[in-house]
C-alpha positions as CSV (number, residue, x, y, z in Angstrom):
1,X,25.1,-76.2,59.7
2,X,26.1,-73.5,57.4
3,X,23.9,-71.9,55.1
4,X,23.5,-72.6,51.3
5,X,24.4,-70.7,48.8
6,X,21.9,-69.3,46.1
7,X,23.3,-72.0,43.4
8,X,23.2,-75.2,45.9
9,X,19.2,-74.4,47.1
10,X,18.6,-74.2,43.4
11,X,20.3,-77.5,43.3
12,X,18.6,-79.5,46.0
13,X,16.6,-82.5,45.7
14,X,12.4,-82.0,45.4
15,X,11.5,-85.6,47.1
16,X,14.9,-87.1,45.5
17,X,14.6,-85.9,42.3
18,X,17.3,-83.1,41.1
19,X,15.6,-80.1,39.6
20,X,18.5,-79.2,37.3
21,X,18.4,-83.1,36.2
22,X,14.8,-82.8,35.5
23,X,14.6,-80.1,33.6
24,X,17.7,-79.9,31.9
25,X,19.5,-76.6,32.2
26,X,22.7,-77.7,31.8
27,X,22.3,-78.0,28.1
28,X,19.2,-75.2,27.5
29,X,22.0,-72.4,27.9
30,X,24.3,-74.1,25.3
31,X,21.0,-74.6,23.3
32,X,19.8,-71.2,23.2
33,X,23.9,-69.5,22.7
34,X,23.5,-72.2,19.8
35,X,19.8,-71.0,17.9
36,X,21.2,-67.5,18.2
37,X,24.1,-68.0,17.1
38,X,22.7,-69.6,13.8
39,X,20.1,-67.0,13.7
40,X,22.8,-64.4,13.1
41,X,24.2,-66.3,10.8
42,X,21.6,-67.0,8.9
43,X,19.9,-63.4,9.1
44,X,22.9,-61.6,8.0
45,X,23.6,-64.3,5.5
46,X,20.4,-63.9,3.8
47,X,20.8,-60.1,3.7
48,X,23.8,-60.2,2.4
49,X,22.6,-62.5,-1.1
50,X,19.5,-60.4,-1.5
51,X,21.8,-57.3,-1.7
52,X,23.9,-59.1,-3.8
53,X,20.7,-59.8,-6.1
54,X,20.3,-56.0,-6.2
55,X,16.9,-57.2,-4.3
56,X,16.0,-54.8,-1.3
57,X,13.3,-55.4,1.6
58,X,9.6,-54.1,0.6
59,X,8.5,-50.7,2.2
60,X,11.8,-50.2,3.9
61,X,14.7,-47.1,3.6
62,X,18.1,-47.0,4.4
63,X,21.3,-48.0,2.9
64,X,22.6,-51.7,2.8
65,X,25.9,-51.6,5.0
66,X,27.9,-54.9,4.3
67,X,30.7,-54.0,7.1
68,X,27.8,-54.2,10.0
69,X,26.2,-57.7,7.6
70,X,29.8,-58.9,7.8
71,X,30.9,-58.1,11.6
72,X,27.8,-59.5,12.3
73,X,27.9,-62.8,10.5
74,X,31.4,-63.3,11.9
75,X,30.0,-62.6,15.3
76,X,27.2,-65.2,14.8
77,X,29.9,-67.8,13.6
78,X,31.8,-67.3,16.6
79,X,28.4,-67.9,19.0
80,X,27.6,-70.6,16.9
81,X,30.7,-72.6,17.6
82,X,30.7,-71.8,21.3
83,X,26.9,-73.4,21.3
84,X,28.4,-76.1,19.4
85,X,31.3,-76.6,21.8
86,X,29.8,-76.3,24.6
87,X,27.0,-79.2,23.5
88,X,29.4,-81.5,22.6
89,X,31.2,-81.1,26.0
């Protein structure tokens, strides 16, 4: 017999029961690409309509900088819809 690779050992049966199965990697990945995906969007989001209130965080410096907000939220909406994608397939 040949020897296993690093992905099928992972993959073998405890007592006929498949790990993977059981504890449901398959869809944590897409889970987790999907909650930070929507945590960028919702951060930079949020930042964005408190600067546009002329509101500011407490206690903090520095400048607002809407290009890095916007790259960001656009960044977040592409990871979002990969999460979402990849879910669904």
């Amino acid at each position: 017999m040949g020897r296993r690779s690093g992905y099928e050992q992972a993959r073998s049966s405890v007592l006929g029961v498949d790990v993977v199965d059981v504890l449901g990697l398959d869809s944590l990945l897409a889970q987790l690409i999907l909650a930070v995906g929507l945590a960028m969007v919702l951060g930079n989001g949020y930042a964005i309509y408190k600067h546009r209130k002329g509101e500011g965080p407490k206690g903090a410096q520095g400048e607002f900088r809407p290009s890095r907000a916007y790259w960001l939220l656009a960044v977040g909406a592409v990871i979002t819809v990969w999460g979402g994608a990849s879910l669904l397939v």
